[in-house]
MARBA-3410 file (N, C-alpha, C, O; in Angstrom, 1 decimal):
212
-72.6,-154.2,219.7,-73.5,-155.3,220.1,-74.4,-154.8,221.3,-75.6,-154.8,221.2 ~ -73.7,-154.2,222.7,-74.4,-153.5,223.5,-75.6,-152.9,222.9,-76.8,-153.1,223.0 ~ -75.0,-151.9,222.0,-75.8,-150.7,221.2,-77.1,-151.2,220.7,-78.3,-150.7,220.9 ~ -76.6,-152.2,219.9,-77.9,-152.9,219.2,-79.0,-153.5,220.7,-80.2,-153.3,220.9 ~ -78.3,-154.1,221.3,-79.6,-154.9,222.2,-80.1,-153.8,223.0,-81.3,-153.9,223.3
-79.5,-152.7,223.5,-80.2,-151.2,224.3,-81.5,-150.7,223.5,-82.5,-150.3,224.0 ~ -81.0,-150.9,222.1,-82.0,-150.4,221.2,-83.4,-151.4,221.4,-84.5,-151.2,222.0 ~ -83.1,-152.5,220.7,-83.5,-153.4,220.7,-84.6,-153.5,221.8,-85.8,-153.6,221.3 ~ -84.5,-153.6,223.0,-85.3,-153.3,224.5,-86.3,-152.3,224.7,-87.3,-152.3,225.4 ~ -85.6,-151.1,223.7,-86.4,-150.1,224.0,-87.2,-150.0,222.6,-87.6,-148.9,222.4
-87.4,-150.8,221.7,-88.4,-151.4,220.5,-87.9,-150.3,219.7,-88.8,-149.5,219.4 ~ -86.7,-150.2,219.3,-86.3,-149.1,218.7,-85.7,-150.1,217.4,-84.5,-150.2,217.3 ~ -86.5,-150.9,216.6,-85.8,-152.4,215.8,-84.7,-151.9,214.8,-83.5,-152.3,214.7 ~ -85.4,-150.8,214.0,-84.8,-150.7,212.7,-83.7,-149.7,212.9,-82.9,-149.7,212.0 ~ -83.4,-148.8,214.0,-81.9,-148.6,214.4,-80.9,-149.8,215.2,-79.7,-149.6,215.2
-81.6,-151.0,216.0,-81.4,-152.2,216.0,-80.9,-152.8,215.1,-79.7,-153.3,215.2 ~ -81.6,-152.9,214.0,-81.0,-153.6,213.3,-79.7,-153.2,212.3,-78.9,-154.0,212.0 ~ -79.6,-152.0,211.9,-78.6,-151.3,211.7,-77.4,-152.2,212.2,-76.6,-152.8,211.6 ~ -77.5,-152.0,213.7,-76.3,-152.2,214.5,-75.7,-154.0,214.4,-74.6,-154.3,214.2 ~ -76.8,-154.9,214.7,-76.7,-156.2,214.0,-76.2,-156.5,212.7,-75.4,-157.4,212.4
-76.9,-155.5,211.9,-76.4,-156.3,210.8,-74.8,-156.1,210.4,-74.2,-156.9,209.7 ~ -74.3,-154.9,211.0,-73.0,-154.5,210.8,-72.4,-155.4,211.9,-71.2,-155.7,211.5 ~ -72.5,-155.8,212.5,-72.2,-157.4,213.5,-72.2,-158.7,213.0,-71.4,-159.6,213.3 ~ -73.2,-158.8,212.0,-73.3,-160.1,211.5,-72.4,-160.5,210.3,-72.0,-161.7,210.1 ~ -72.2,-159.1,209.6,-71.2,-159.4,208.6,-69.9,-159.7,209.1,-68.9,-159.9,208.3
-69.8,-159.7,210.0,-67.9,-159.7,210.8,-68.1,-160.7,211.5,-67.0,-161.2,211.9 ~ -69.2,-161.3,211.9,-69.1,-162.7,212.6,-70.6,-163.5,211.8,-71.6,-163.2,212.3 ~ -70.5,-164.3,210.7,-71.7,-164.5,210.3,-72.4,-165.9,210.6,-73.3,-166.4,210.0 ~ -71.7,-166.4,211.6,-72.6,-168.0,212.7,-72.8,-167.5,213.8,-73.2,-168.4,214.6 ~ -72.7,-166.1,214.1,-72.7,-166.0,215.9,-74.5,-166.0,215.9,-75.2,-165.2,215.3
-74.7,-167.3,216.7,-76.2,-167.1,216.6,-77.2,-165.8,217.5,-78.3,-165.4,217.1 ~ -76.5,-165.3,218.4,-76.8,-164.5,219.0,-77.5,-163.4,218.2,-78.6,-163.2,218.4 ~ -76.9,-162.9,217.3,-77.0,-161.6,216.3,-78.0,-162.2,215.3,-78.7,-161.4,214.7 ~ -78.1,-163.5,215.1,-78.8,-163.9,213.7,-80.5,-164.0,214.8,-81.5,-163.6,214.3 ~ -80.5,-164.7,216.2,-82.0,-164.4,216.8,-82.3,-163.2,217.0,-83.4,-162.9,216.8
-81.3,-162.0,217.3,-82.0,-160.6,216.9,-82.6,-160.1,215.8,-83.6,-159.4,215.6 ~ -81.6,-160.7,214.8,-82.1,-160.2,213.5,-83.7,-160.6,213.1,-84.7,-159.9,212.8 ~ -83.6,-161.4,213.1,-84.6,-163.0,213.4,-86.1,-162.4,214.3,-87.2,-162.5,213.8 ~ -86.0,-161.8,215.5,-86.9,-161.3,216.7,-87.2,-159.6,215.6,-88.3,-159.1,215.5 ~ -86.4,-159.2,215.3,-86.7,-158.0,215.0,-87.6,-157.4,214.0,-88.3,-156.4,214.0
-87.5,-158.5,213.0,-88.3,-159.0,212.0,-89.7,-159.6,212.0,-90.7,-159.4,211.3 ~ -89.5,-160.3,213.1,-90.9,-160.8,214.0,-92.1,-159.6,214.5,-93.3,-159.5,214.6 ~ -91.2,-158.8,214.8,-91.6,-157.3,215.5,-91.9,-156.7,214.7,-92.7,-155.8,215.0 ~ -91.7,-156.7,213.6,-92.3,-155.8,212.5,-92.9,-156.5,211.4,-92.8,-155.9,210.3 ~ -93.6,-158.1,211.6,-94.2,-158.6,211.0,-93.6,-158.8,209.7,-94.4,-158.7,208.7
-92.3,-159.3,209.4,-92.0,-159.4,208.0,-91.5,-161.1,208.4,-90.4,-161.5,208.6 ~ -92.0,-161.4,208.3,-92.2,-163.2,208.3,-91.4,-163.8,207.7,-90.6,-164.5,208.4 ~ -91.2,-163.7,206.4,-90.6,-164.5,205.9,-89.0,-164.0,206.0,-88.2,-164.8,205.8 ~ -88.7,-162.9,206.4,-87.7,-162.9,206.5,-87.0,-163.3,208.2,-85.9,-163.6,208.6 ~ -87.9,-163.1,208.7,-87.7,-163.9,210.4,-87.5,-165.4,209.9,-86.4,-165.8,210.1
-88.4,-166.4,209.2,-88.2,-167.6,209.1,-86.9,-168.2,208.8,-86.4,-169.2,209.3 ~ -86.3,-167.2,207.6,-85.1,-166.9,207.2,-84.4,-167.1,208.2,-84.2,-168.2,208.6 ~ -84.1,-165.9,208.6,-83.4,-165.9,210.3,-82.9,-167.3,211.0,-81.8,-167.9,211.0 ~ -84.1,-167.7,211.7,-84.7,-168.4,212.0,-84.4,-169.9,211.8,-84.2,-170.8,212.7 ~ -84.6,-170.1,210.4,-83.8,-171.5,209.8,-82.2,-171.7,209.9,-81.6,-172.7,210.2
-81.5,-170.0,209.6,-80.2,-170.6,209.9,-79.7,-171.3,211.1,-78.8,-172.1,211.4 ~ -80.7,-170.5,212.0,-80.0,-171.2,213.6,-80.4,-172.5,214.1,-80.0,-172.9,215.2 ~ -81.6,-173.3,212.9,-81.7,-174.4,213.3,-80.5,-175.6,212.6,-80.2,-176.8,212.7 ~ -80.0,-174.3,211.6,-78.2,-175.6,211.0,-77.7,-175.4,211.4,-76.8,-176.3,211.4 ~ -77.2,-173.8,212.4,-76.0,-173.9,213.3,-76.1,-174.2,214.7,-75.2,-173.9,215.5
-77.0,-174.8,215.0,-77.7,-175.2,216.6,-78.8,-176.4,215.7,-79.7,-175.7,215.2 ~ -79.0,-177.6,215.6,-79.9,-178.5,215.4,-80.5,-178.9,216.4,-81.6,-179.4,216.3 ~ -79.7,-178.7,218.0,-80.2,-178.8,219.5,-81.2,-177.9,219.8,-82.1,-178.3,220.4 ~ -81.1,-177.1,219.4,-81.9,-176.0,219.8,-83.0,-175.6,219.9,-83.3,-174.7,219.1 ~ -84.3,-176.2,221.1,-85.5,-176.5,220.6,-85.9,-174.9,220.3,-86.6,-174.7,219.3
-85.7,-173.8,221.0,-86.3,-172.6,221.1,-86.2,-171.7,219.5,-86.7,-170.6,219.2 ~ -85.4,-172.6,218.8,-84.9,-172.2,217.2,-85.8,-172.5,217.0,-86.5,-171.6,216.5 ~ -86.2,-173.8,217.1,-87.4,-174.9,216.1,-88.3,-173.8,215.9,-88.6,-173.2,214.9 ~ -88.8,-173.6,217.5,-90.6,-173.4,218.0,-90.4,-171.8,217.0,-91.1,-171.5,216.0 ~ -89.5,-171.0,217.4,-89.8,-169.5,216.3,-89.7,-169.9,214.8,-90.5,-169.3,214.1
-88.8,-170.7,214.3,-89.0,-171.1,213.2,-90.0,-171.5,212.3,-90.1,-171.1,211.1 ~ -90.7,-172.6,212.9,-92.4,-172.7,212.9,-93.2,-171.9,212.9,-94.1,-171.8,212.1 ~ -93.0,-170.8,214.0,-93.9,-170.0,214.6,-93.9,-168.7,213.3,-95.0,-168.5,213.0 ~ -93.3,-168.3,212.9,-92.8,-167.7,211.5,-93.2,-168.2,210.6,-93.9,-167.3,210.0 ~ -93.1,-169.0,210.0,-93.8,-170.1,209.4,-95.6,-169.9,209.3,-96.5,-169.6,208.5
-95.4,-170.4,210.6,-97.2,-170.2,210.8,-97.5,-168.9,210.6,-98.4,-168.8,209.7 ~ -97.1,-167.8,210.9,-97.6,-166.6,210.6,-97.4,-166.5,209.1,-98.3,-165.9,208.5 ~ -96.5,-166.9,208.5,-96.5,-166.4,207.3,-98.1,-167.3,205.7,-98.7,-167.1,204.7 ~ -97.7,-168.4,206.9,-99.2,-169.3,206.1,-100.2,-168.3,206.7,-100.7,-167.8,205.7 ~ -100.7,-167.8,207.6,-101.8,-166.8,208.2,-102.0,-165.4,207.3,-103.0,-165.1,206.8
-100.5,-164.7,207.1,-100.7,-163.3,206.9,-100.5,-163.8,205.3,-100.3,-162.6,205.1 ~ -100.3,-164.3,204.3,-99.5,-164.6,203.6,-100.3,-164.6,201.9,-99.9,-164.2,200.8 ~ -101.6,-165.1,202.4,-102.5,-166.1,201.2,-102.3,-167.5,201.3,-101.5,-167.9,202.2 ~ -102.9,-168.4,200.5,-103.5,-169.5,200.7,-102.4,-170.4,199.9,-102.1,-171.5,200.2 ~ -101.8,-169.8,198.8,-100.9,-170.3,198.2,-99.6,-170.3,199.1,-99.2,-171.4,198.8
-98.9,-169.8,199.8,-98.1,-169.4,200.5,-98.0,-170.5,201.9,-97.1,-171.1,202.5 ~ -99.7,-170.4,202.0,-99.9,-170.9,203.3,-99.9,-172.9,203.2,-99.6,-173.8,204.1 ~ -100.2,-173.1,201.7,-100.1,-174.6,201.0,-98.7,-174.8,200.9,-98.5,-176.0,201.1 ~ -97.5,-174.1,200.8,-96.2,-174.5,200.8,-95.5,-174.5,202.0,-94.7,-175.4,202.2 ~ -95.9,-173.6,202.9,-94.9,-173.8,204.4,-95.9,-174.5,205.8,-95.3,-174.7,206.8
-96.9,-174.9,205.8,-97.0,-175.1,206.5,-96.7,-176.9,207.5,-96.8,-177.4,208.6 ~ -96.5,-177.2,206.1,-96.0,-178.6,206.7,-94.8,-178.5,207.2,-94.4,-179.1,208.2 ~ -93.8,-177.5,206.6,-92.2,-177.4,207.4,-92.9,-176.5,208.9,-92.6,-176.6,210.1 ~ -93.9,-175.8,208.3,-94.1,-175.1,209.8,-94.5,-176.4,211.0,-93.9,-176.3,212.1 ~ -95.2,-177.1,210.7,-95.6,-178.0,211.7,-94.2,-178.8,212.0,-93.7,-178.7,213.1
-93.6,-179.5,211.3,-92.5,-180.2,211.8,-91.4,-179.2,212.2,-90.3,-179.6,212.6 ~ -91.6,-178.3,212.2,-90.4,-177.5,213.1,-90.7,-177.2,214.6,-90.0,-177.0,215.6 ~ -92.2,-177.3,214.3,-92.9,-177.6,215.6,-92.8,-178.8,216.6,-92.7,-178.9,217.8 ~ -93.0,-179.6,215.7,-92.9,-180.9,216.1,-91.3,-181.2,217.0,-91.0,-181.5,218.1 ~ -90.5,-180.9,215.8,-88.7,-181.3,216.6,-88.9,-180.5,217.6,-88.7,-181.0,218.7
-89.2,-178.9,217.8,-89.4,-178.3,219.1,-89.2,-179.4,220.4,-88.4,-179.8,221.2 ~ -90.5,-179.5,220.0,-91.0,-180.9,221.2,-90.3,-181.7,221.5,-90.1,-181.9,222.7 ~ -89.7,-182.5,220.4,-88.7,-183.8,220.3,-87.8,-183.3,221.2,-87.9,-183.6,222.4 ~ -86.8,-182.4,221.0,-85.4,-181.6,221.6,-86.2,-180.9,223.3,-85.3,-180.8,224.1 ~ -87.2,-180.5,223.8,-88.2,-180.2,224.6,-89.0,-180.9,224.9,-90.0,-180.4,224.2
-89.4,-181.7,225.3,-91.1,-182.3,225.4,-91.6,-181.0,226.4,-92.8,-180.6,226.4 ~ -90.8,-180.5,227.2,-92.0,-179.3,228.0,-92.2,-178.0,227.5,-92.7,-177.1,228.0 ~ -91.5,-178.0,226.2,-91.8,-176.8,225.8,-93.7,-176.2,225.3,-94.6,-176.5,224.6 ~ -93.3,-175.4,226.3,-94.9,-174.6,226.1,-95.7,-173.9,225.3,-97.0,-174.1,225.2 ~ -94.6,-172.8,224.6,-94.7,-172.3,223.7,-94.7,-172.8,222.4,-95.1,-172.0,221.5
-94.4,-174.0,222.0,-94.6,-175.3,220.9,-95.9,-175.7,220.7,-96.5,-176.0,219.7 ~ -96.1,-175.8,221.7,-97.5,-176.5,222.1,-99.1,-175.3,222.0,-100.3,-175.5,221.6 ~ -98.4,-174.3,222.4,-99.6,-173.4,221.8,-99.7,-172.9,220.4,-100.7,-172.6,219.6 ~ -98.3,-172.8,220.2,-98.5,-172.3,218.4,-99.0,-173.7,217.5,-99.4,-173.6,216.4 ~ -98.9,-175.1,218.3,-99.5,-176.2,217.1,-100.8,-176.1,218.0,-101.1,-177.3,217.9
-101.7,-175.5,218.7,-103.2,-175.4,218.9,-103.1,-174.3,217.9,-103.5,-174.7,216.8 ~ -102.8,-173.6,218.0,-103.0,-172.6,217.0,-103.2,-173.1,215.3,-104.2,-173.0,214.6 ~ -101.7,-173.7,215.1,-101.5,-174.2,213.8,-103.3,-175.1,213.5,-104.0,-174.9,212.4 ~ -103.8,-176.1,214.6,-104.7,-177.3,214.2,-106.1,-176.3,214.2,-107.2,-176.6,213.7 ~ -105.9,-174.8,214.9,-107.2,-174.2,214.7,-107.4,-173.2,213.3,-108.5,-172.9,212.9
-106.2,-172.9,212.9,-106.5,-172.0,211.9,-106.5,-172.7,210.3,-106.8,-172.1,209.3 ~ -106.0,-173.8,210.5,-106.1,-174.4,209.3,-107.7,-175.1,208.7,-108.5,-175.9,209.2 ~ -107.5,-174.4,207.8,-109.0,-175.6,207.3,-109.0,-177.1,207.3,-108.1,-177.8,206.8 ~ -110.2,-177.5,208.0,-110.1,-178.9,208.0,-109.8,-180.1,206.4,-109.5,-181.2,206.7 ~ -109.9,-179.9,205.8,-109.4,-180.2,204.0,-107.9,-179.8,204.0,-107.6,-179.7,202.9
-106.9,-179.6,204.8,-105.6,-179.2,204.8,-105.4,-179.5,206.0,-104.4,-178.9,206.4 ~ -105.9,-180.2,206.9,-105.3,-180.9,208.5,-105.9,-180.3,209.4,-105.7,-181.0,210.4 ~ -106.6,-179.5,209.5,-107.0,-178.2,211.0,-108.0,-179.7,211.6,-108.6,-180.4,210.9 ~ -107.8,-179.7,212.6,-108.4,-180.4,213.8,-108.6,-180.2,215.2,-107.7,-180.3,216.1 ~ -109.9,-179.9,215.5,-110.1,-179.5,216.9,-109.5,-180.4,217.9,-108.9,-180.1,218.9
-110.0,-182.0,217.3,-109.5,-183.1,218.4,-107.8,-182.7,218.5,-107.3,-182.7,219.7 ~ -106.9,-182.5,217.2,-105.4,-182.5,217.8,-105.2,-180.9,218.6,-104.6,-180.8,219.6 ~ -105.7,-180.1,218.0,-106.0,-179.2,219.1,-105.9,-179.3,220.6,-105.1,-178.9,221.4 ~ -107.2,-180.1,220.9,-107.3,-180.3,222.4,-106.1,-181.5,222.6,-105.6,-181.5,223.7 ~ -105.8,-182.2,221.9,-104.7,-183.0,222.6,-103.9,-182.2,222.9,-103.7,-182.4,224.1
-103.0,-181.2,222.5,-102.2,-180.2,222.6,-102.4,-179.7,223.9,-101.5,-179.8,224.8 ~ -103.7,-179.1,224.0,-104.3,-178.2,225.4,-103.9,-179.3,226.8,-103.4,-179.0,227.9 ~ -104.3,-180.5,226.5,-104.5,-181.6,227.4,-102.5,-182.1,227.8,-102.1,-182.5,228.9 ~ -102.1,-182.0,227.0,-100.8,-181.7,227.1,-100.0,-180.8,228.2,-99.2,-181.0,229.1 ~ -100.8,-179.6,227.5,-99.7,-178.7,228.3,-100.9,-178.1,229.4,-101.0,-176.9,229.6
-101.9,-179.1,230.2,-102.4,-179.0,231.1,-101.4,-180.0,232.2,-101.3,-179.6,233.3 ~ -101.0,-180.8,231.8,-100.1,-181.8,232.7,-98.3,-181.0,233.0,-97.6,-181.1,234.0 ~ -98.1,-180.5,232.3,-97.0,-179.3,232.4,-97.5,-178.4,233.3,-97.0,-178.1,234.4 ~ -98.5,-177.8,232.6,-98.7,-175.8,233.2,-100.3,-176.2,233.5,-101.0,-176.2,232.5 ~ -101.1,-176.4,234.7,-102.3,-176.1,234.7,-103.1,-175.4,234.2,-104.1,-175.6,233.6
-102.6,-173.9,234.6,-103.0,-172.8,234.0,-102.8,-172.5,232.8,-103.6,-171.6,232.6 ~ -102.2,-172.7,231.7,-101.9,-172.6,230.4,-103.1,-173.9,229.7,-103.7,-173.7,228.7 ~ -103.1,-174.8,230.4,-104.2,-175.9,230.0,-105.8,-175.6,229.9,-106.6,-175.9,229.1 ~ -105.9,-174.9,230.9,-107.0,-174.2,231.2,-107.5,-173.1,230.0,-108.6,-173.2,229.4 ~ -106.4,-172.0,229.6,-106.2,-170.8,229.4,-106.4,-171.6,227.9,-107.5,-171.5,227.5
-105.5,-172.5,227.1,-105.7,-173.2,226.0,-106.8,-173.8,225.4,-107.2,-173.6,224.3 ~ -107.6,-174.7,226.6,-109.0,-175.1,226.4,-110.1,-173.8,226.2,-110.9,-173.8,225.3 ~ -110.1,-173.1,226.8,-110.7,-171.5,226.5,-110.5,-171.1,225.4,-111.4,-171.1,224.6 ~ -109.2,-170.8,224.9,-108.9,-170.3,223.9,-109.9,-171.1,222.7,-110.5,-170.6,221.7 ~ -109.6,-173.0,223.2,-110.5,-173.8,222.2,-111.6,-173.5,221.5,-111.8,-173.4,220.3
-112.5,-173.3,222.8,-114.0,-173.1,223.3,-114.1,-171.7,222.3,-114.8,-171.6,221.3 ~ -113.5,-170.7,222.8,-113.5,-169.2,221.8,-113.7,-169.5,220.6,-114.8,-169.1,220.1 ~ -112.9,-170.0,219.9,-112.9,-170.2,218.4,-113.9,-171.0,218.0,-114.3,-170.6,216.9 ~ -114.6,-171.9,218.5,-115.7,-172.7,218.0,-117.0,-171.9,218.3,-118.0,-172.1,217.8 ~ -116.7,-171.0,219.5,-118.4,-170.2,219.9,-119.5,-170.9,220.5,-120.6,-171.1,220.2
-118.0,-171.6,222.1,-118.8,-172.1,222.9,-118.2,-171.3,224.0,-117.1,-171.4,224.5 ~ -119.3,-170.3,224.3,-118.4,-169.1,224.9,-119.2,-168.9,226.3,-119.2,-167.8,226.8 ~ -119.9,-170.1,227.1,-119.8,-170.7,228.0,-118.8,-171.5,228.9,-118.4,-171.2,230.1 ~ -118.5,-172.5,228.1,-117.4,-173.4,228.4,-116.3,-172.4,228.2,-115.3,-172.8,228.8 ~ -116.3,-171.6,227.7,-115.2,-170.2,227.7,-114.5,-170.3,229.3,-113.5,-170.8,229.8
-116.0,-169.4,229.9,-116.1,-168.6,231.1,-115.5,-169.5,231.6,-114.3,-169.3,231.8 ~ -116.0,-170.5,231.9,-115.8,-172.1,233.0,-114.4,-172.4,233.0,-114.0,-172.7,234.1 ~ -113.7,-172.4,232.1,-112.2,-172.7,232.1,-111.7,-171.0,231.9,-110.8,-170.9,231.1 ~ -111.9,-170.2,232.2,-111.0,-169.2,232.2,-111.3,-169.2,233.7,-110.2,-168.9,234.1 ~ -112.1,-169.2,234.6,-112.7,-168.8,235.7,-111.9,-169.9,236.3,-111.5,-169.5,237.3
-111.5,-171.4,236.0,-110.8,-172.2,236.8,-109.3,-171.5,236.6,-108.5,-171.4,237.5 ~ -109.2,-171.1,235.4,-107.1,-170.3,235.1,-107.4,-169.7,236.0,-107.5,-170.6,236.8 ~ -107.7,-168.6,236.5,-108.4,-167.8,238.0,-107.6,-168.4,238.8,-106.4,-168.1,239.0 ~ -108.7,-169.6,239.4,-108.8,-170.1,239.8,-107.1,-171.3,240.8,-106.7,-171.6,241.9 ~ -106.7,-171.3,239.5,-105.2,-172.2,239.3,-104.2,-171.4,239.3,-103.1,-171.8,239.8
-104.2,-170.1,238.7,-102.9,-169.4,239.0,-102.6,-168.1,239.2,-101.5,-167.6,239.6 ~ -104.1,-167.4,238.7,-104.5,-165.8,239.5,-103.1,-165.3,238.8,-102.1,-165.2,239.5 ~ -103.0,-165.1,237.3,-102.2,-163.9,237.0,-103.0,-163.4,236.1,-103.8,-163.9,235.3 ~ -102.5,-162.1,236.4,-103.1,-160.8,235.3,-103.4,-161.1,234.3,-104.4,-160.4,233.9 ~ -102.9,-162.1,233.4,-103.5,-162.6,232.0,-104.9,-163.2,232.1,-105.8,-162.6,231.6
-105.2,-164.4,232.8,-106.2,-165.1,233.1,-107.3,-164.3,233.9,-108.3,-164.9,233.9 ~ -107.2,-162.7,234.7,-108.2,-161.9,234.3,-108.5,-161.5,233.4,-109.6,-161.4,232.8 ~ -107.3,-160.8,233.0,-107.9,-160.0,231.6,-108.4,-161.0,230.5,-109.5,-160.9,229.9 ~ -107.5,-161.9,230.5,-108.9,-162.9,229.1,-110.5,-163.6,229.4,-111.3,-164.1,228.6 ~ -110.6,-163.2,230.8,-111.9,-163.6,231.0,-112.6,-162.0,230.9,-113.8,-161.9,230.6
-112.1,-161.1,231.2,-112.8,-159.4,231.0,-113.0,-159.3,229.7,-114.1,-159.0,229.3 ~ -111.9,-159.7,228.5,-112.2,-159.8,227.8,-113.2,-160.4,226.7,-113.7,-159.9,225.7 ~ -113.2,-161.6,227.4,-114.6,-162.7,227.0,-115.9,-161.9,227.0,-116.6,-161.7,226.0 ~ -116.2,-161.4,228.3,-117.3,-160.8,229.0,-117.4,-159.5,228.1,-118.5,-159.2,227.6 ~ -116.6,-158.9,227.9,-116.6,-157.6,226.5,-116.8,-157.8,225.7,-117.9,-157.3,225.3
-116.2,-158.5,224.9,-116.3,-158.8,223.4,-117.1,-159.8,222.9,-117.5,-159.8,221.7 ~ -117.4,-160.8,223.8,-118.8,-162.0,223.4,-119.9,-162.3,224.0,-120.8,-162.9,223.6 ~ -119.7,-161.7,225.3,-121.2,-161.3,226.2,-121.1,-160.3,226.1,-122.0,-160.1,226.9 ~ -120.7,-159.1,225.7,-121.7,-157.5,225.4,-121.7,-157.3,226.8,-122.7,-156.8,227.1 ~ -120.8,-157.5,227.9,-120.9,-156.6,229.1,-120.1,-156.7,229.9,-119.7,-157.4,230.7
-120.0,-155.2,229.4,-118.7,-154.2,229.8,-118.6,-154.0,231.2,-117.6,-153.7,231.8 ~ -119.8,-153.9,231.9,-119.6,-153.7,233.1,-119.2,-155.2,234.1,-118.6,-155.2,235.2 ~ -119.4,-156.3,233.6,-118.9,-157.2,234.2,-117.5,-157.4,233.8,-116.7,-158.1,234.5 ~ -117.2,-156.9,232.9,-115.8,-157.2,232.8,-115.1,-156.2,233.2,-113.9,-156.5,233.4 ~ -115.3,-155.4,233.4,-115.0,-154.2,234.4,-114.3,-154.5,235.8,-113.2,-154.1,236.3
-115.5,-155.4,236.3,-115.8,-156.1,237.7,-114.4,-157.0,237.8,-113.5,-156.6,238.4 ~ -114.3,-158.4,236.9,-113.3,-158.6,237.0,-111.8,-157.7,236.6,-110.8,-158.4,236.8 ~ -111.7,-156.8,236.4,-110.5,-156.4,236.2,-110.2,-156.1,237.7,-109.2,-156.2,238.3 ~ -111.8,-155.5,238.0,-110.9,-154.9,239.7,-111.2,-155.9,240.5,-111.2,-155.6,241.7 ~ -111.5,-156.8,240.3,-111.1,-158.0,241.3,-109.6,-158.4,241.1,-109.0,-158.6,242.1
-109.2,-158.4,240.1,-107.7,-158.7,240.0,-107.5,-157.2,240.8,-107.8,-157.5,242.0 ~ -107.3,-156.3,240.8,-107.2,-155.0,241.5,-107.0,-155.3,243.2,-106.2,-154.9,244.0 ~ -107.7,-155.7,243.2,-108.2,-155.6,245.0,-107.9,-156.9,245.6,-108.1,-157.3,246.7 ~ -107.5,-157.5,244.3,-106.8,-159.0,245.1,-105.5,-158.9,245.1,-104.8,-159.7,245.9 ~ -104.9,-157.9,244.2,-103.0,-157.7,244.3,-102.5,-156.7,245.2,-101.3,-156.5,245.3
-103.7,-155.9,246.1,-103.8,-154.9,246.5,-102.3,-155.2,247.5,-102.3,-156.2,248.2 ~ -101.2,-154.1,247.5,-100.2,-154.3,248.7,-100.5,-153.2,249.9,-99.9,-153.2,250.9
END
């Protein structure tokens, strides 16, 4: 078990998983070994077999909101990477596994961005909605300011209002000054204003503001 999680840490999965699965056959409810299995899978993008994973630990733990939210979250990728047919069959269990997240969590965070996600990438003729979208953002703005902020941006991105981008990444700044919330505004400034040298600028503003 050591063996596997050392591996594991150092993103070494599939000698990881080696070591799990020969664990799992000798104890086959220990949830511990089935979220590795489960995470490792995730890591190397094989979805449906993470969901797998994933689902067992939501019958051997039904408490368990952090089961739900990967369960969904798996789910959701596998409607994304998957086809359209694929993405027509799981995504309603993906959303309600999201949902119980919540129920078992109401502050879970990470629930809450993968159903902005879920309401942005779906086509509107299959549920996608900006308004449940921002209710989500507006949500986990009363939880995490900065994550509210960082979410409403993210909104703004996707629709190609990349103004209202700036304005709410510039307040995440603003609210909680971590490394992420520069880099997604250097980002912005790269990749949708065409300028590299301002986004430059902010990186080393984060630079010279962490300075010890």
């Amino acid at each position: 078990m050591e063996k596997g999680i050392s591996l594991f840490e150092q993103e070494q999965y599939e000698l990881a998983k080696g070591y799990f699965t020969k664990e799992l056959a000798a104890a086959p409810t220990n949830t511990k070994i089935i979220e590795y299995l489960g995470d490792i899978a995730s890591h190397t993008n094989r979805w449906e077999t993470a969901a797998s994973y994933y689902k067992k630990l939501t019958v051997l733990n039904p408490k368990n909101a952090n089961y739900f939210f990967k369960y969904g979250g798996a789910l959701g990728m596998r409607a994304q990477t998957e086809g359209k047919w694929v993405a027509i069959r799981v995504v309603g269990d993906s959303k309600d596994a999201l949902d119980k997240a919540l129920v078992l969590n109401p502050k879970h965070i990470e629930a809450r961005w993968a159903l902005i996600e879920y309401y942005l990438q779906l086509p509107v003729f299959v549920g996608g909605s900006e308004t449940k979208a921002q209710r989500y953002a507006s949500e986990l703005a009363k939880i995490s300011p900065v994550d509210g902020y960082l979410a409403k941006a993210h909104i703004d991105e996707h629709y190609q209002r990349f103004k209202n981008a700036e304005a709410h990444y510039i307040k995440a700044i603003e609210v909680g000054g971590s490394k992420l919330t520069y880099e997604r505004l250097a980002q912005l400034y790269k990749e949708k204003f065409h300028q590299p040298d301002k986004a430059l600028k902010v990186l080393e503003n984060y630079k010279n503001r962490n300075k010890t």
